[in-house]
C-alpha positions in Angstrom: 20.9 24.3 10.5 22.6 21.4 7.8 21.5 18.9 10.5 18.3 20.0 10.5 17.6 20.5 7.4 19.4 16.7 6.6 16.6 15.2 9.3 14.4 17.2 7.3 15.3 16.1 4.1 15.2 12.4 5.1 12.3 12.2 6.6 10.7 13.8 3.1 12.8 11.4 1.5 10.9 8.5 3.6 7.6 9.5 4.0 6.3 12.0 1.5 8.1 10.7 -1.7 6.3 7.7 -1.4 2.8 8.7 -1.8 1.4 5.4 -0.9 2.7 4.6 2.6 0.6 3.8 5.4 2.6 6.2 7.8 -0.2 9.0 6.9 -3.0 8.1 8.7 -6.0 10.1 6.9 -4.7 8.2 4.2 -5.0 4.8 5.3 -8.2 5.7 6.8 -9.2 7.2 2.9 -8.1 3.7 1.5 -9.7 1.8 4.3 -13.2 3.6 3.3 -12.7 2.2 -0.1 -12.0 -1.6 1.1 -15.1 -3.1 -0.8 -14.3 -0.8 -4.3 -10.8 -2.0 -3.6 -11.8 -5.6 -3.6 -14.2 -5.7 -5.9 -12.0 -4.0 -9.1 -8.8 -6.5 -7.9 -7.3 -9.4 -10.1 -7.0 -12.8 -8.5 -3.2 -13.4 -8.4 -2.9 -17.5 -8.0 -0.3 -18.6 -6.0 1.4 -22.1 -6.4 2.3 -24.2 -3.8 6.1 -24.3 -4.1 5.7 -20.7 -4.4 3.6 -20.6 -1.2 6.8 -22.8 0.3 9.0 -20.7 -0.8 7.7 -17.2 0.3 6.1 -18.1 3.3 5.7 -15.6 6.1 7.3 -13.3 3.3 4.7 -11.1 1.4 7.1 -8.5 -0.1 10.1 -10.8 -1.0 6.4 -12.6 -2.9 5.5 -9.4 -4.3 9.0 -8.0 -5.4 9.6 -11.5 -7.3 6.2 -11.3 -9.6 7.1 -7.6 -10.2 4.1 -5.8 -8.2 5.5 -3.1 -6.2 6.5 -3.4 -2.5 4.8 0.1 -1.8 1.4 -1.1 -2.4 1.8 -4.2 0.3 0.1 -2.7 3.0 -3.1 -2.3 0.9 -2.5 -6.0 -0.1 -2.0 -7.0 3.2 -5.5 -5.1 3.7 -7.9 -6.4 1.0 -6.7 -9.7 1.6 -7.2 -9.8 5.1 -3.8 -10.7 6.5 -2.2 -8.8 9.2 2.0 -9.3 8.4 3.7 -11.0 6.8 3.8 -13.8 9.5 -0.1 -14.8 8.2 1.2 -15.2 4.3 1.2 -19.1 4.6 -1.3 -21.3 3.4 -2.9 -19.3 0.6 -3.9 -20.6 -3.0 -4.6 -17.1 -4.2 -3.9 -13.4 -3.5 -6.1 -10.0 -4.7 -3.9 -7.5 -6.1 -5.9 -3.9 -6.4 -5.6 -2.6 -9.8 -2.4 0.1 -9.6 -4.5 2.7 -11.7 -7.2 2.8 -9.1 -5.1 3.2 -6.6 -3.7 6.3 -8.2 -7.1 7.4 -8.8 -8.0 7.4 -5.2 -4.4 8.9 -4.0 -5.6 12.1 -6.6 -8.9 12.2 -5.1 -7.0 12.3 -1.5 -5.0 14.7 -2.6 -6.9 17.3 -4.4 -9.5 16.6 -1.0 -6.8 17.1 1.3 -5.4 20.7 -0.9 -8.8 21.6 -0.6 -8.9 21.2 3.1 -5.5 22.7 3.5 -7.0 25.9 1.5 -10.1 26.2 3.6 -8.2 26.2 7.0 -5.7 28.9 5.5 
C-alpha cells in the first residue's frame, strides 16, 4: 500500500500541483479556445540578438533567465506559434500572456470543471 500510495503521491506531486500543465487535456483545449483573448491582452517581450544566439532552440532556459515562469511555456510556445523548443531561433520578439489572465481563466476552468464534476455526481 506505501508503494502505492508513493506512485500516488508523485504523480499528484507532478501533475495536479501544477495547475498549468498541459498534461490535462480539457485544459489545454480550454486555453486553446482562448488563443485570440490570449494574444490579444499579451506584452511584446523583445528579444536581442545575442540573446537570440544565446538561447537558441532553448525557450525555457530563455524564459527562466528573464524571470517568467517555466510552467506557462507551453502557452508561450502556443500564442506564439512555435512548436518546441527546436523552432525558438530566429525571432526578434516573443508574446508573453499576462500571468493574471491566465489565472483568471484556470478559475473559470475550475469552478466549470467542479460544476461538471457535481452534475455527474
Amino acid at each position: 500500500m506505501s508503494e502505492r500510495y508513493s506512485i500516488l503521491g508523485l504523480y499528484l506531486e507532478k501533475y495536479c500541483l501544477d495547475n498549468y500543465t498541459n498534461q490535462d487535456p480539457l485544459w489545454v483545449k480550454f486555453i486553446t479556445d482562448h488563443y485570440q483573448y490570449l494574444r490579444n491582452g499579451a506584452t511584446e517581450l523583445f528579444i536581442s540578438p545575442e540573446d537570440m544566439h544565446t538561447y537558441r532552440y532553448r525557450l525555457e532556459d530563455y524564459l527562466e533567465d528573464k524571470k517568467y515562469d517555466k510552467k506557462f511555456s507551453w502557452i508561450i510556445m502556443l500564442i506564439n506559434q512555435i512548436s518546441s523548443n527546436k523552432s525558438f531561433t530566429n525571432l526578434s520578439k516573443l508574446l508573453i500572456p499576462n500571468t493574471n489572465v491566465l489565472h483568471q481563466l484556470r478559475a473559470q476552468y475550475d469552478t466549470h470543471r467542479a460544476l461538471i464534476s457535481d452534475i455527474e455526481i
